[in-house]
C-alpha positions in Angstrom: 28.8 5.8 -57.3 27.0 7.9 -54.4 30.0 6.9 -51.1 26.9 8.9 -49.1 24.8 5.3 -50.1 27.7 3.0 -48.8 27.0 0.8 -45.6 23.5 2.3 -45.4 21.9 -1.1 -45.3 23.9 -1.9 -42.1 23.0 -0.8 -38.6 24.5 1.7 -36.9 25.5 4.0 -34.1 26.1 7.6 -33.5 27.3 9.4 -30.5 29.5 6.2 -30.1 29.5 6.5 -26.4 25.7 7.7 -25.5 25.0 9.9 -22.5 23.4 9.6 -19.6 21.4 11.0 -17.3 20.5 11.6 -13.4 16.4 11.0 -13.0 14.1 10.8 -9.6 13.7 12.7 -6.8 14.0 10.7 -4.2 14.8 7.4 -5.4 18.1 9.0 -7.9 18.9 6.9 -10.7 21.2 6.3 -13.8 19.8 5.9 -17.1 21.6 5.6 -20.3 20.9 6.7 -23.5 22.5 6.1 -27.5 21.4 6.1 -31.0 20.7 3.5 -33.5 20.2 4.3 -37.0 18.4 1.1 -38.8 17.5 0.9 -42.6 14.0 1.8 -43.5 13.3 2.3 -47.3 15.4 4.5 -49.1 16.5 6.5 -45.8 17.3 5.0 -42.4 15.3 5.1 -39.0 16.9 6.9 -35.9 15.9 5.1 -32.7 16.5 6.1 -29.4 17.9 3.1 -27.0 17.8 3.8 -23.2 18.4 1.6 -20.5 18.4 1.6 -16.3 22.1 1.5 -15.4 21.6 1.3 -11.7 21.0 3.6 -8.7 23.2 6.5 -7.7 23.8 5.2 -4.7 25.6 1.6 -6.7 27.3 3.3 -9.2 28.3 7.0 -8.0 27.1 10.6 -8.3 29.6 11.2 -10.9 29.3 11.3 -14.1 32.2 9.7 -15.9 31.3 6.6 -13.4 27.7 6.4 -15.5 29.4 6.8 -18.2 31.8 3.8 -17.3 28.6 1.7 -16.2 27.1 2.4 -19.7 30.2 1.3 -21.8 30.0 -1.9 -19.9 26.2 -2.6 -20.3 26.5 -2.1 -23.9 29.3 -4.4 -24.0 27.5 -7.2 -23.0 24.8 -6.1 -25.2 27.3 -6.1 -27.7 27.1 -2.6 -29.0 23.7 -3.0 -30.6 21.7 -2.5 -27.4 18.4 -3.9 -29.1 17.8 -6.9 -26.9 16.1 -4.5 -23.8 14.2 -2.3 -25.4 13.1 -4.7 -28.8 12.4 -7.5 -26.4 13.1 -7.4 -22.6 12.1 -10.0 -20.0 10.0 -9.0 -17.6 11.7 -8.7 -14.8 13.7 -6.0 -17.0 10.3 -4.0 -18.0 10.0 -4.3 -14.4 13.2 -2.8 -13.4 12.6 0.4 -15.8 9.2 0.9 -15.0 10.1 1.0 -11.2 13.1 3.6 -12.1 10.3 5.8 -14.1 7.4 5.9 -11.4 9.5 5.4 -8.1 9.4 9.2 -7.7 5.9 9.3 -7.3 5.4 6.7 -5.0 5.8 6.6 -1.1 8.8 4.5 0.8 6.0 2.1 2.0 4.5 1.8 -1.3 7.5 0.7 -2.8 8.4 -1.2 -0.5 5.2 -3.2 -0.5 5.0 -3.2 -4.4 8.8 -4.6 -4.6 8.0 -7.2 -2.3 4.9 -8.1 -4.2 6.8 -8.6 -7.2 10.0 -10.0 -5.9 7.8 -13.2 -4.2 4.8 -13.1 -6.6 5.0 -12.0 -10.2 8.5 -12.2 -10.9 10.1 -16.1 -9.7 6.8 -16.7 -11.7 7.3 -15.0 -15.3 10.7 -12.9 -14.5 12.9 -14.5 -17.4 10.0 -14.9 -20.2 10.2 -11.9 -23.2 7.6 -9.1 -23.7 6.8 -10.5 -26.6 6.2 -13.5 -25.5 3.9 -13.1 -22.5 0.9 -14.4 -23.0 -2.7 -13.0 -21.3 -3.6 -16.7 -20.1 -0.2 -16.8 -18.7 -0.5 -13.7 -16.9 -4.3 -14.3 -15.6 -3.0 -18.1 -14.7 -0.2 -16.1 -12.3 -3.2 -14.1 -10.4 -5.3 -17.7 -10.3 -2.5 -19.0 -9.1 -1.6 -16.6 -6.2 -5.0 -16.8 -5.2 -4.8 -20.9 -4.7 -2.2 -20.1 -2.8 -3.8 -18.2 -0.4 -1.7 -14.5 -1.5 -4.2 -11.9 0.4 -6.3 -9.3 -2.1 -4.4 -6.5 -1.5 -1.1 -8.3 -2.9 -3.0 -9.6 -5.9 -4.6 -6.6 -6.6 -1.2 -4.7 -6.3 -0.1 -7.5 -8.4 -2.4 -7.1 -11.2 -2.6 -3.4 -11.3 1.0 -2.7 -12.1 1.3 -5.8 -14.2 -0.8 -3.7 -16.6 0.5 -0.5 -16.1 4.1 -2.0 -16.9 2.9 -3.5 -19.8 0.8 -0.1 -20.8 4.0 1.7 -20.9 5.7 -0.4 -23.2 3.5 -0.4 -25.4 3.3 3.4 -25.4 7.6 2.9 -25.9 6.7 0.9 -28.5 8.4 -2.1 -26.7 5.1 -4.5 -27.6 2.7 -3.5 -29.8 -0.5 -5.3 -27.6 -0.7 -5.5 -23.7 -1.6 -8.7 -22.7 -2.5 -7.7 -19.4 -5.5 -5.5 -20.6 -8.2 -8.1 -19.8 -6.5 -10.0 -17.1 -9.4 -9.9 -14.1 -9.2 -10.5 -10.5 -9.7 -13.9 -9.3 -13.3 -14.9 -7.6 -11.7 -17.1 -4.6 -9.4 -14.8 -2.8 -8.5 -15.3 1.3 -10.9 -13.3 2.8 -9.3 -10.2 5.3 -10.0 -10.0 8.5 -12.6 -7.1 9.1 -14.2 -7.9 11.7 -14.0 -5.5 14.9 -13.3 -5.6 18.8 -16.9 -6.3 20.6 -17.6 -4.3 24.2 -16.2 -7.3 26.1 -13.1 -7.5 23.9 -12.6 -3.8 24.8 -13.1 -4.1 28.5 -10.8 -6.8 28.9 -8.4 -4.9 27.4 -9.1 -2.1 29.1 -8.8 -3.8 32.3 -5.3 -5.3 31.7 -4.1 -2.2 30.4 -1.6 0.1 32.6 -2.3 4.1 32.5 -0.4 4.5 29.2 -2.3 2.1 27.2 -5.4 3.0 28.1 -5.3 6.3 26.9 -3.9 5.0 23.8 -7.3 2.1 23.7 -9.7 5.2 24.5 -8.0 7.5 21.4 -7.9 4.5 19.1 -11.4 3.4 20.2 -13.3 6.6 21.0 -11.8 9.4 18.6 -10.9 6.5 15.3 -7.3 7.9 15.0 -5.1 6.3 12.4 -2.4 4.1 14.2 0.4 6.1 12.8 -2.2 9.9 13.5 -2.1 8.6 17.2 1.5 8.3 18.1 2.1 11.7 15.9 0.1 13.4 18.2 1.5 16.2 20.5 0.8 17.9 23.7 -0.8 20.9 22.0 -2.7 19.1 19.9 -5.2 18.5 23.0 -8.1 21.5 22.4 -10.9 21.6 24.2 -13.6 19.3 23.4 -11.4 17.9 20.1 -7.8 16.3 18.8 -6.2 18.1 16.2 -4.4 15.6 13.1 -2.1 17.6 10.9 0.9 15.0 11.0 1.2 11.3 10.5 4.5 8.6 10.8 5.7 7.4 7.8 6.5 3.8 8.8 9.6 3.3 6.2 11.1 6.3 6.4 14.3 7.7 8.5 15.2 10.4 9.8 13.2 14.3 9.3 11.0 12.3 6.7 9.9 10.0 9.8 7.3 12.6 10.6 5.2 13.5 7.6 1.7 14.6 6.4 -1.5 12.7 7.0 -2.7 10.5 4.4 -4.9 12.5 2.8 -6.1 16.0 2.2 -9.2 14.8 3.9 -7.0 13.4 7.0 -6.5 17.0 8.1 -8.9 18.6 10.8 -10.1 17.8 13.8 -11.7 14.6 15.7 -14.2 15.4 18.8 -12.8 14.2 22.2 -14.6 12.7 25.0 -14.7 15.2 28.1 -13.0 12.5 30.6 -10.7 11.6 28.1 -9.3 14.8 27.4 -9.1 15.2 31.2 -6.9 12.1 31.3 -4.7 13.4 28.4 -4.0 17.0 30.4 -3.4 14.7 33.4 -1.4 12.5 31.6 0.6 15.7 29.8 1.3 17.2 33.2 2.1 14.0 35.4 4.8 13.0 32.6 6.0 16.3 32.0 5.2 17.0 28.1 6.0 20.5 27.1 3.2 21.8 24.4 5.3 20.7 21.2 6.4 17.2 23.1 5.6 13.8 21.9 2.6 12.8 23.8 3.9 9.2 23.7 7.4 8.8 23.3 9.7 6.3 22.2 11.8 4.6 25.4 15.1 5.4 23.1 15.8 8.6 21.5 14.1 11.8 21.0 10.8 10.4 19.1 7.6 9.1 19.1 6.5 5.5 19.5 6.7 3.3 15.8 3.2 2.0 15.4 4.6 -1.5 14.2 7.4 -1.3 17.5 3.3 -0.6 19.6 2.0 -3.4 18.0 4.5 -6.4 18.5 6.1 -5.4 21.8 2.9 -3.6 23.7 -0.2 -4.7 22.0 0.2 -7.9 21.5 1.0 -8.9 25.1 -2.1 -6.7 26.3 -4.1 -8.9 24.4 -2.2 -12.6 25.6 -2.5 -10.6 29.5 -6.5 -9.8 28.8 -7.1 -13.4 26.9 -8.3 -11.9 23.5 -6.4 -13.4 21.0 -5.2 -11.3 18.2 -6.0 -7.6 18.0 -4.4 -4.7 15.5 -4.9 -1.4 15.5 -7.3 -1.3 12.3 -9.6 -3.5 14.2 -9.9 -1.0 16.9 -10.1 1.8 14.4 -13.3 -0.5 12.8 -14.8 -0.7 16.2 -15.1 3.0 16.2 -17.1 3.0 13.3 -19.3 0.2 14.3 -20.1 1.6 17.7 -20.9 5.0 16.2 -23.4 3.6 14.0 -24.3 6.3 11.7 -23.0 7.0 8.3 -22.4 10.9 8.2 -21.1 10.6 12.1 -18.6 8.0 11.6 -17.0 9.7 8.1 -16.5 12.6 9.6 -14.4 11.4 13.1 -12.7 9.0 10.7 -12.0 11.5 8.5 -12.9 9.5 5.0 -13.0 11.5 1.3 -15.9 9.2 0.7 -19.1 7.6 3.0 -18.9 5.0 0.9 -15.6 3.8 2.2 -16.8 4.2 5.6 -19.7 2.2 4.5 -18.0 -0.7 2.9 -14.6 -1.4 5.2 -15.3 0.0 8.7 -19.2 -0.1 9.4 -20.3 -3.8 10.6 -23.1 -5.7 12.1 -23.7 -5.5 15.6 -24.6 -9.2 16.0 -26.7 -8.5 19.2 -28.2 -5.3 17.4 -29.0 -7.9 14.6 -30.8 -10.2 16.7 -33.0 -8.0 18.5 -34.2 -6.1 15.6 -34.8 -9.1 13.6 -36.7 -10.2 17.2 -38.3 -7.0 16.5 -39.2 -7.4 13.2 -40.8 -10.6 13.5 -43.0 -9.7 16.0 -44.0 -7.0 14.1 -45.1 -9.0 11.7 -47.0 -12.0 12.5 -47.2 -10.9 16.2 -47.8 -13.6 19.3 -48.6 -16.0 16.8 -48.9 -19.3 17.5 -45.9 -21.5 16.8 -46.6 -24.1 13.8 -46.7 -27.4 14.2 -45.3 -29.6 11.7 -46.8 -33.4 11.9 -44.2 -35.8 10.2 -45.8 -38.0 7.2 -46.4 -41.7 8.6 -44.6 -44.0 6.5 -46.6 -46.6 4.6 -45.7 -50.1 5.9 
């Protein structure tokens, strides 16, 4: 008898215990690790089994706590550990591939994405299996968000990382076939508002607005700055003839990360200035007493700028109710910049886009009395001081 052949037909483990490790960079998590050694043919299979255990932050920086932490989630998986990885539930594949890709994204973005699930995807198909998930069921969830009146952006953030989850476990060999690989967007989605602030929107603003904020209307108006490019700016950022943009806010963050980068490579440079608006920034820079690397529009508390979201809900919102416009946001204003500027190559540049064709298709609208006079225009062109055609109306036989 070979004692080397005994038991081989039964599963199991070596390194009893696992190990773990410490991944992320910002976003520092726990993951656990063991071995499983299953039967295949005459020799056995060695899988790997790995599992989120939590966030350093929950469990502790040390160690023997992860280690702790793992003994108990294996527990309840009673030793075996097969049910996560052969076939989690969603919201677990959700879980691990949030602890994999956190480190890449941005505060905001996983902030947004975390909502999206937590109050879209998940309450929806959180408890069914992988391998159960079905690509009617998953395009049924974006149909349905849509009937309910979700906005694009969430259902497109929706649908993107539902297939990138499922991508990834099929590359760990979690499913074999991603169900989300033909999953489209739905046709009848809320439409966003992009519509943009016409001249007599603007002037009543303007005219209700105190010193402060109607600097902050000309930047957001005249130069296109980004909400959170605008209240990054400093006093030395005033050249002459132009603004320079080499920071942004970062919304979620605290602390040194509040102030950040621009959003994109492209976001960096310079936007031309309007002569009497630079002469009320150096106005406003001396009156208020704004050394060069000074905030040019501090916060009423504390050492730091204005938060574009604290602008919009405390400041903005009751310019608007004082000047009798209804909503505004600061995108809208941006847009208007765009629209007033009229041509493509001019508008890309001040807003700074990678692309004309992003300027083109979210910021650059009609004119509606631009419209009519060309179409006026056109028309007369055309079939000049005609005469206007009458239509007789068919007598009815009696």
């Amino acid at each position: 008898m070979d004692f080397r052949d005994i038991g081989k037909h039964l599963p199991r483990t070596k390194w009893g215990e696992g190990w773990v490790e410490k991944r992320g960079k910002r976003r520092k998590v726990w993951v656990g690790f063991w071995y499983e050694y299953d039967p295949a043919g005459y020799g056995e299979r060695r899988r790997t089994r790995e599992k989120v255990l939590g966030t350093v932050k929950e469990i502790g920086d040390s160690r023997p706590s992860a280690m702790a932490k793992l003994r108990e989630v294996r527990a309840e998986l009673g030793g075996k550990g097969a049910a996560p990885t052969t076939n989690p539930t969603v919201t677990e594949l959700w879980d691990r591939y949030r602890a994999i890709k956190a480190e890449r994204w941005s505060k905001i973005m996983e902030n947004a994405l975390v909502s999206t699930f937590k109050t879209c995807v998940l309450p929806a198909i959180g408890q069914a299996r992988a391998n159960a998930v079905t690509a009617s069921q998953l395009q049924g969830l974006l149909n349905a968000l849509a009937k309910a009146g979700r906005s694009h952006s969430a259902i497109k953030k929706a649908r993107t990382h539902i297939k990138a989850l499922f991508e990834l476990a099929v590359d760990d060999k979690i499913v074999d076939v991603s169900p989300a690989r033909r999953i489209t967007m739905p046709k009848r989605i809320r439409k966003v508002d992009d519509t943009f602030a016409d001249q007599g929107v603007i002037r009543k603003l303007f005219q209700a607005a105190g010193p402060r904020d109607r600097i902050i209307l000309r930047i957001f108006v005249s130069c296109g700055l980004r909400p959170q490019e605008t209240f990054a700016l400093r006093a030395n950022d005033i050249e002459s003839g132009r603004l320079r943009v080499d920071e942004a806010l970062k919304q979620a963050e605290r602390g040194s990360a509040f102030i950040g980068e621009p959003k994109t490579v492209d976001s960096y440079g310079y936007v031309s200035l309007p002569a009497k608006l630079e002469s009320e920034l150096r106005a406003w820079v001396h009156d208020e007493g704004i050394r060069p690397e000074g905030w040019l529009f501090p916060a009423s508390r504390g050492a730091g700028p204005i938060r574009p979201n604290n602008y919009v809900k405390r400041d903005l919102a009751k310019l608007a109710e004082a000047a009798g416009v209804g909503h505004i946001d600061l995108r809208r204003l941006r847009r208007t910049c765009a629209t007033y500027l009229r041509d493509e190559a001019t508008a890309q540049g001040q807003l700074r886009h990678s692309s004309v064709e992003t300027t083109k298709r979210h910021y650059l609208k009609a004119i509606p009395a631009e419209q009519k006079a060309r179409v006026e225009k056109l028309d007369k062109e055309l079939f000049g001081q005609a005469k206007v055609t009458q239509i007789s109306r068919r007598k009815r036989s009696a």
